[in-house]
C-alpha positions as a printed NumPy array, in Angstrom:
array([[  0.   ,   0.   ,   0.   ],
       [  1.207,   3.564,  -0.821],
       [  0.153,   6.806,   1.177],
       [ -0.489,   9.636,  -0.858],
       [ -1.908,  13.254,  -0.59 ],
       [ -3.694,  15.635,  -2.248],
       [ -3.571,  19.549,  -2.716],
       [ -7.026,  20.774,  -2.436],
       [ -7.87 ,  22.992,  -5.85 ],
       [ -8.736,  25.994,  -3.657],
       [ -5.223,  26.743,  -2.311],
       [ -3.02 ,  28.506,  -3.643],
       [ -1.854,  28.351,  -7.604],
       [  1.578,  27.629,  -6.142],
       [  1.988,  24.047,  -4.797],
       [  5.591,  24.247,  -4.169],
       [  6.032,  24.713,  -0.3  ],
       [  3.001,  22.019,  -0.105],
       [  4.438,  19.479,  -2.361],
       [  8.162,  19.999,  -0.778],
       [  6.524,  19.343,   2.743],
       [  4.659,  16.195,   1.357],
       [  8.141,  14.83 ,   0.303],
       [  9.55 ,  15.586,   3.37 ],
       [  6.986,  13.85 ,   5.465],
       [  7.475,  10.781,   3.63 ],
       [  4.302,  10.696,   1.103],
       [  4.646,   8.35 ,  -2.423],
       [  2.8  ,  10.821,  -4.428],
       [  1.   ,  14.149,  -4.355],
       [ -2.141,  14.804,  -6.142],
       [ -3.037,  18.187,  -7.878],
       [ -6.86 ,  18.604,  -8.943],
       [ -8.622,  20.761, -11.175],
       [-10.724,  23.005,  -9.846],
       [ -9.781,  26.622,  -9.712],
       [ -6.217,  25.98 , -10.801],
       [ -3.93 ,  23.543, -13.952],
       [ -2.729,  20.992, -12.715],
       [ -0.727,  20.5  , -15.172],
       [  1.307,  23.714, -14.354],
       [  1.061,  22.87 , -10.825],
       [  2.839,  19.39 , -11.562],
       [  5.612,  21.317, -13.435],
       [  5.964,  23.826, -10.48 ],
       [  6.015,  20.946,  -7.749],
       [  8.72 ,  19.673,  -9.939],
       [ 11.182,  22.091,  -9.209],
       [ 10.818,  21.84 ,  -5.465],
       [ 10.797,  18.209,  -4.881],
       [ 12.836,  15.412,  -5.737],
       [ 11.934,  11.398,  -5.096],
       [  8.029,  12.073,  -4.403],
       [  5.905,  10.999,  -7.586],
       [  3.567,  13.942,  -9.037],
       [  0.68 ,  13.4  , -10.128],
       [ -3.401,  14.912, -11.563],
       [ -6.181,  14.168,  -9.565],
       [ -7.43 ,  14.773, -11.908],
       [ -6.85 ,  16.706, -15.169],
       [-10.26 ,  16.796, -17.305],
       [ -9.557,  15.015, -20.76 ],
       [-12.221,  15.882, -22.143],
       [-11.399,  19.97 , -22.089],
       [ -8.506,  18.785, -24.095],
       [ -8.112,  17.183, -26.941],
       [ -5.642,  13.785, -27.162],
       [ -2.807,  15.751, -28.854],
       [ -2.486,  18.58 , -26.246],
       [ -2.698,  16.038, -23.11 ],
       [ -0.445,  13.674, -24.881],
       [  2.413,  16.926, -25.354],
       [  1.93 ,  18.225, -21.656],
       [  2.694,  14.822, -20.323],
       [  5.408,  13.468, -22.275],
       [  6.935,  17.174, -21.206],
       [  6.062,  16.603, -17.548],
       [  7.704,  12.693, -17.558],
       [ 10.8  ,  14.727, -18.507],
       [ 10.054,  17.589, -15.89 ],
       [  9.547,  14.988, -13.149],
       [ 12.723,  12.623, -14.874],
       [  9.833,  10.157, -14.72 ],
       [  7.523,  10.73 , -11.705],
       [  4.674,  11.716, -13.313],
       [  1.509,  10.267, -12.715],
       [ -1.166,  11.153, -15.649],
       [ -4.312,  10.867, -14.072],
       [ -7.756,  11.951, -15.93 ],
       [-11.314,  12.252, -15.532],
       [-14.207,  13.222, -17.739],
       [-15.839,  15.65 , -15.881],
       [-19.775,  15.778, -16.357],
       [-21.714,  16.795, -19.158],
       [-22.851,  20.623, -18.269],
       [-19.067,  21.57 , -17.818],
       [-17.843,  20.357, -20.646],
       [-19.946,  21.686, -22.937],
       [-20.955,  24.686, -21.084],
       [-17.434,  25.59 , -18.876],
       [-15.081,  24.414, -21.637],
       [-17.357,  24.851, -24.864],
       [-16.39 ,  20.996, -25.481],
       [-18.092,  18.278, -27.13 ],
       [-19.812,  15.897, -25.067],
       [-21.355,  12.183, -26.449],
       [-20.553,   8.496, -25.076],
       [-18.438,   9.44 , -22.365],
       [-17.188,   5.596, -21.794],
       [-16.466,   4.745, -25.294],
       [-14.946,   8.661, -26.198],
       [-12.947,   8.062, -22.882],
       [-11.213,   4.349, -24.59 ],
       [-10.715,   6.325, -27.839],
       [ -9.165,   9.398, -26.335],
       [ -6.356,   6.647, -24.305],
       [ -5.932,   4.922, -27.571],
       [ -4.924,   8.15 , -29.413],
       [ -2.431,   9.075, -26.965],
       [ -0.893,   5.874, -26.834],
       [ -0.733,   5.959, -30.717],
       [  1.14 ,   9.738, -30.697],
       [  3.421,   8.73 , -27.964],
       [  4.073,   5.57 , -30.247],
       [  4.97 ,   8.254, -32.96 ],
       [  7.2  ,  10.221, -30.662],
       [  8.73 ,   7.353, -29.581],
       [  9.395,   4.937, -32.68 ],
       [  9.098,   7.944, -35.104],
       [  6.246,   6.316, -37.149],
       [  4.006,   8.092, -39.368],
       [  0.945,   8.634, -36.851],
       [ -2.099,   7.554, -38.483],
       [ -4.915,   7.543, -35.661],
       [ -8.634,   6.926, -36.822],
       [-11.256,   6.86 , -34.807],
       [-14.759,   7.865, -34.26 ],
       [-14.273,  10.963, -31.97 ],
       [-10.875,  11.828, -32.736],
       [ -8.433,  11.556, -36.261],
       [ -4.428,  12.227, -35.151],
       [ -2.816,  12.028, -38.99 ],
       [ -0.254,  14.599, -38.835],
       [  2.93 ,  14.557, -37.078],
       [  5.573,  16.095, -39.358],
       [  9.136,  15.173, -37.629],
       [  9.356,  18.929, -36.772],
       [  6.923,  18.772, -34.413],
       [  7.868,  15.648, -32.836],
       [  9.777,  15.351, -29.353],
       [ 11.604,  11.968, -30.186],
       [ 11.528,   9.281, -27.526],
       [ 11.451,  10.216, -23.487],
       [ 14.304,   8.728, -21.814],
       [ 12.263,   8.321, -18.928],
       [  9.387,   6.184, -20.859],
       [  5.744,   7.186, -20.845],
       [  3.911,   8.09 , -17.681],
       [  1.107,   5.961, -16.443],
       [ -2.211,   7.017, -17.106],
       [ -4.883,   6.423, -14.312],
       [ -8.967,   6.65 , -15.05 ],
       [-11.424,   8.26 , -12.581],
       [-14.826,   6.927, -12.899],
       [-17.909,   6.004, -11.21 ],
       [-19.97 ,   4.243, -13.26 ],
       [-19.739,   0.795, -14.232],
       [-18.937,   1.406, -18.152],
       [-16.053,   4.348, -17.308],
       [-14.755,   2.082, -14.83 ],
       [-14.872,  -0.857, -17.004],
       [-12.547,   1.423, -19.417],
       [-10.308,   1.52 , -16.475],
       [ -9.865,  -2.214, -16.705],
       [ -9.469,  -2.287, -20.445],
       [ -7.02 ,   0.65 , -21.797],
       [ -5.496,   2.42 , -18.209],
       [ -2.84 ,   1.454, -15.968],
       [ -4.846,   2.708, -12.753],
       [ -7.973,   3.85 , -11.361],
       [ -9.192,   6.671,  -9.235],
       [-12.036,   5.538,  -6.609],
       [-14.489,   8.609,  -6.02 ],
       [-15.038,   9.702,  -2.827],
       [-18.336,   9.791,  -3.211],
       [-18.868,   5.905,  -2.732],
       [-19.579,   3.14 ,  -0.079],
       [-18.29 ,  -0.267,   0.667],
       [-21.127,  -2.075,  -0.932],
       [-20.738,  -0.195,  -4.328],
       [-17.19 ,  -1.221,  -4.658],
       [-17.866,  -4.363,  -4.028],
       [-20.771,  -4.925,  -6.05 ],
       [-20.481,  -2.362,  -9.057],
       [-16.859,  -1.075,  -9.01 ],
       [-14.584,  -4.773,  -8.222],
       [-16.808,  -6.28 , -11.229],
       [-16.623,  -3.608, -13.58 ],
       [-12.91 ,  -3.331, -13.842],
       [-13.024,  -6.966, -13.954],
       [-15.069,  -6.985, -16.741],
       [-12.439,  -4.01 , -17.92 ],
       [ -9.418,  -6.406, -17.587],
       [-11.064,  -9.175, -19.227],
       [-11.5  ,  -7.23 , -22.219],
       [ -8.025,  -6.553, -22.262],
       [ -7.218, -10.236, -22.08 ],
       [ -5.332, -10.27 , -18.907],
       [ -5.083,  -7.562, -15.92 ],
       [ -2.254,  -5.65 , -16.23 ],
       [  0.865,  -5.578, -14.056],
       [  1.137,  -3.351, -11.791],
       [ -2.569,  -1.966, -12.304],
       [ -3.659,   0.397,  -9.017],
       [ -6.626,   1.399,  -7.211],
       [ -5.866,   5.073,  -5.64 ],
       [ -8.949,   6.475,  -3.563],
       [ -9.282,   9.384,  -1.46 ],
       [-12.033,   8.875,   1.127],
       [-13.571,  11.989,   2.637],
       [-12.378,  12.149,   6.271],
       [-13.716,  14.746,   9.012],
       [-10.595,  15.29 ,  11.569],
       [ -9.943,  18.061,  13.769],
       [ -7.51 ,  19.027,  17.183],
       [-10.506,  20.463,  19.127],
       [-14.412,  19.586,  19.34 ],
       [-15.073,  23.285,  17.261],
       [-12.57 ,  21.93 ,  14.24 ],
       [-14.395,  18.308,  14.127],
       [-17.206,  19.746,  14.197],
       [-16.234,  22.062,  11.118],
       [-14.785,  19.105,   9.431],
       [-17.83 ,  17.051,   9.632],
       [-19.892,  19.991,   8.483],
       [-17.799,  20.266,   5.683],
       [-18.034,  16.588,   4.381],
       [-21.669,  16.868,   4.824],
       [-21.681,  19.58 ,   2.215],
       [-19.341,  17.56 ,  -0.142],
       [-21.124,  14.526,   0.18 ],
       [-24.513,  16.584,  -0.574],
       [-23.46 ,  18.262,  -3.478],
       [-21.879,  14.884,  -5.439],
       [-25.54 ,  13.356,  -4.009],
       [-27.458,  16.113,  -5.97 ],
       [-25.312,  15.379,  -9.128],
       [-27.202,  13.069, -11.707],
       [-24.087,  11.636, -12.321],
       [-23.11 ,  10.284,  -9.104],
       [-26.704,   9.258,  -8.309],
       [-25.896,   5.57 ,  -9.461],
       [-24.428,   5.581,  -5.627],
       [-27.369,   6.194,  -3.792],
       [-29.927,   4.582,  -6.139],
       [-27.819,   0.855,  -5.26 ],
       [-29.013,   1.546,  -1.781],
       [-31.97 ,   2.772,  -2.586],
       [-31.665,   6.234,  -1.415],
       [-32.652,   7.59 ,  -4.741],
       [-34.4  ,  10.435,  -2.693],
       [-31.88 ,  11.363,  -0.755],
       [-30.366,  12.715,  -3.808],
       [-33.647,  14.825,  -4.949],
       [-33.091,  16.081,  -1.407],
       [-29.52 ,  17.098,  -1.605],
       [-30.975,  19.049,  -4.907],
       [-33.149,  21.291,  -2.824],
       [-30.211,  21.928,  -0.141],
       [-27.974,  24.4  ,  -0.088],
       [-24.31 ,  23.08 ,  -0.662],
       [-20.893,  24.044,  -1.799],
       [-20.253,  24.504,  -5.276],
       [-16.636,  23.21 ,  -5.656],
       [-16.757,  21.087,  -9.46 ],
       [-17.121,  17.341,  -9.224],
       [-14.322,  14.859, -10.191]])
């Protein structure tokens, strides 16, 4: 088991003095979100302060980039890092990717395996040199002219982990990434009986489950040194937990337990509005 943390996406732009007192303190790997900040410039920032810890994106939102662009900003961070990086992406939900980001937004799970196919088949290019020739039916990657091209990263490609919640993005997990992100808005039944089975399903597709393959998740935990701060804490993961509970998306959750009005409920209530994994 590895211990990992997380820089919340409503600090500070500037992860440096967070991520050098992670590696300090013994962590395996730090975690920048999106939310009001890159993450992929936070990664390269955290770079220059640390030096063994692994750096990672908790996660960036593929889906408000396009394969090419990801595929560039990572093969530069693996270099950054000298091979820490840890790619990890997410699709976001529907209304901010076409409404935030001005995206397009159709088949999330099967747009999701496409989008980790083309990357793989441009860091093949940059890699063997090849003539990329990527055809699918979301994206088309034909033109690499050598140029443009980075060449091969001494330090390999970074490993690309898949947040997800329900059953078919998870499932994509299994099939095309080398890890997966557990949402923290989840209970021990629904991991046993939806998540365990759909990357299953995921690796069997694949034809064998790959070595190495991780589960990462980041629980939601209340703490606090006085009675006033757990109290505050608790509060706060009340809010969380209502606001992912009055997302359509993460309603699969609840409706397993069949709390599917708990989640009309936490529609009604006033709740924060940080952006959903």
């Amino acid at each position: 088991m590895k211990l990992d943390t997380a820089i919340p996406g409503s600090e500070s732009a500037d992860p440096r003095p967070a991520a050098e007192a992670a590696e300090g303190e013994g962590y395996d790997a730090v975690w920048m979100t999106e939310i009001r900040h890159d993450p992929l410039i936070q990664v390269a920032l955290a770079a220059t302060a640390t030096s063994t810890v692994h750096l990672g994106t908790s996660v960036a939102l593929a889906f408000a980039r396009n394969p090419m662009s990801l595929a560039v900003s990572a093969n530069d961070l693996q270099t950054i890092t000298r091979g820490r990086f840890l790619l990890g992406v997410g699709s976001q939900v529907r209304s901010h990717i076409a409404h935030r980001f001005s995206m397009p937004w159709s088949h999330p799970a099967p747009r999701m395996r496409e989008y980790l196919a083309a990357m793989h088949a441009i860091w093949d290019a940059f890699e063997h040199g090849t003539r990329l020739s990527f055809r699918g039916d979301f994206y088309s990657h034909t033109l690499l002219p050598p140029f443009f091209s980075p060449g091969p990263n001494r330090w390999g490609r970074p490993p690309v982990y898949l947040a997800g919640v329900g059953g078919k993005m998870t499932e994509v997990a299994g099939e095309a990434a080398d890890g997966f992100f557990v949402h923290a808005f989840t209970t021990e039944r629904y991991l046993r009986e939806v998540t365990v089975p759909a990357l299953e399903r995921g690796f069997a597709r694949r034809g064998t489950r790959p070595e190495g393959f991780e589960i990462s998740g980041m629980p939601f935990v209340a703490t606090g040194r006085t009675q006033e701060e757990l109290t505050a804490g608790r509060d706060g993961v009340r809010a969380q937990i209502a606001f992912y509970g009055s997302t359509p998306a993460y309603r699969p959750v609840l409706q397993l337990h069949g709390w599917d009005g708990l989640g009309e409920a936490s529609t009604r209530s006033p709740c924060r509005t940080a952006g959903p994994r």
